[in-house]
C-alpha positions in Angstrom: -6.9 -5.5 22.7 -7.3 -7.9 19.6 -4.9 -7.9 16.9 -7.8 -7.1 14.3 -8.7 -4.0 16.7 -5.1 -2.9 17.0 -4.4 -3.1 13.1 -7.7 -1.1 12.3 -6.2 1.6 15.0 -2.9 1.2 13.2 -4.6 2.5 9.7 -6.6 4.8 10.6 -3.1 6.5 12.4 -1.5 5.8 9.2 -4.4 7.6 7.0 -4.2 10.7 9.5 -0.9 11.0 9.0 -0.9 10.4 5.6 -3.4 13.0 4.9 -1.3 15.7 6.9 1.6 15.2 5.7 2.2 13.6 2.5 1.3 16.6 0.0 1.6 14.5 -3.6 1.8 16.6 -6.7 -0.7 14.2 -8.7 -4.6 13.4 -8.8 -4.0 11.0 -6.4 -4.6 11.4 -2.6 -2.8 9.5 -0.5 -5.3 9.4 2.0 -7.5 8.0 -0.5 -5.2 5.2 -1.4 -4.4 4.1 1.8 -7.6 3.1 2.8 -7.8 0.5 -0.2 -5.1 -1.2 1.7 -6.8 -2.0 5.1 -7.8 -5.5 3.6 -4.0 -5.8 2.8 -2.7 -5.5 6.3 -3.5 -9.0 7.3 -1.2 -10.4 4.1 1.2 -7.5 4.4 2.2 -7.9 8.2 2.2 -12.2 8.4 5.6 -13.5 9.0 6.5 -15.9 6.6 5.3 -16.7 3.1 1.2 -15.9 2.8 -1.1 -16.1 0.0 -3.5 -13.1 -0.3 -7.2 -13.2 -0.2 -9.5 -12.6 -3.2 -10.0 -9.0 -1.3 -6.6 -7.6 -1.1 -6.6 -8.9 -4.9 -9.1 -6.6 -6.1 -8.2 -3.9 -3.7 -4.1 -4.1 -5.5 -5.8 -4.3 -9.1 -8.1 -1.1 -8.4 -4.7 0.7 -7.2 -2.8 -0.4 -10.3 -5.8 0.6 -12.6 -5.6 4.1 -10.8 -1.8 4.3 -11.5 -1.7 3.4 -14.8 -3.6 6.4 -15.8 -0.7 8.9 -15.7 2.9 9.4 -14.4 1.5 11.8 -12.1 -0.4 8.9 -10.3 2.1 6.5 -10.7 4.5 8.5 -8.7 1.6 9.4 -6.6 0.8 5.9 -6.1 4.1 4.8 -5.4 4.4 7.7 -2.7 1.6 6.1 -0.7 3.4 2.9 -0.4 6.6 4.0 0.3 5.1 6.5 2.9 3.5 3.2 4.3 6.3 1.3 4.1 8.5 3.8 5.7 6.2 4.6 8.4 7.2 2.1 10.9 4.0 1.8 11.5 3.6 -1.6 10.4 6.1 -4.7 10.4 5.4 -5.4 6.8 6.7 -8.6 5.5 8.8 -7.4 2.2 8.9 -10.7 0.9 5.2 -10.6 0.6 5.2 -7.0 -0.2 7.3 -8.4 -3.6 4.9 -11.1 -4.5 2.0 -9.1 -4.8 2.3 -8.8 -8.4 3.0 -12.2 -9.4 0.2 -13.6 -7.0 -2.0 -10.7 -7.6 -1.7 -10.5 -11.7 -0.8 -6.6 -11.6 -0.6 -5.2 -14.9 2.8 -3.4 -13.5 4.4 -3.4 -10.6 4.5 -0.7 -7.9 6.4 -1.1 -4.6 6.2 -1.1 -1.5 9.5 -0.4 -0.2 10.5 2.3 1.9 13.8 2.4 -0.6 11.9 2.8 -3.8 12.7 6.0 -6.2 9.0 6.9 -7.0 10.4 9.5 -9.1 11.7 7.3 -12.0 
């Protein structure tokens, strides 16, 4: 099977379970999020430094403009990732994970970290 097949089969098992089981006490749906971050996976997952494509840009600025809304979402945001991170699911490259920001020009910085305190 292709890579690009296997990392599209890879989401959607990651939106399924995210939509099960990841209950998130904000207006944010995880479910909903985690679709936005399909044109991530290719930036997310390459080993070694990688600069991100004018698509995973715009998909990271549209998640930042939902979190910034309210705490709630924040949190709810930052759920998503670490749910995503923490999955095993992916091989995510946390160094890249880190730029996004910086590379990106978020207006704040959420994580995606499978050790991140979305609570604070």
């Amino acid at each position: 099977m292709e890579k690009k097949q296997q990392l599209i089969i890879i989401g959607c098992m990651v939106i399924i379970i995210a939509a099960i089981v990841l209950p998130i006490d904000a207006d944010v749906v995880c479910q909903d999020i985690i679709p936005s971050l399909l044109p991530c996976l290719t930036y997310l997952t390459t080993p070694g430094p990688a600069q991100p494509s004018p698509s995973f840009c715009s998909a990271t600025v549209s998640i930042a403009e939902i979190a910034l809304q309210s705490q709630a979402d924040l949190q709810g945001v930052c759920t998503c990732f670490k749910s995503v991170a923490d999955s095993g699911s992916f091989q995510i490259n946390f160094g890249n994970a880190k730029a996004i920001t910086k590379l990106c020009n978020l207006p704040l910085n959420i994580p995606i970290d499978p050790n991140v305190d979305c609570k604070t």
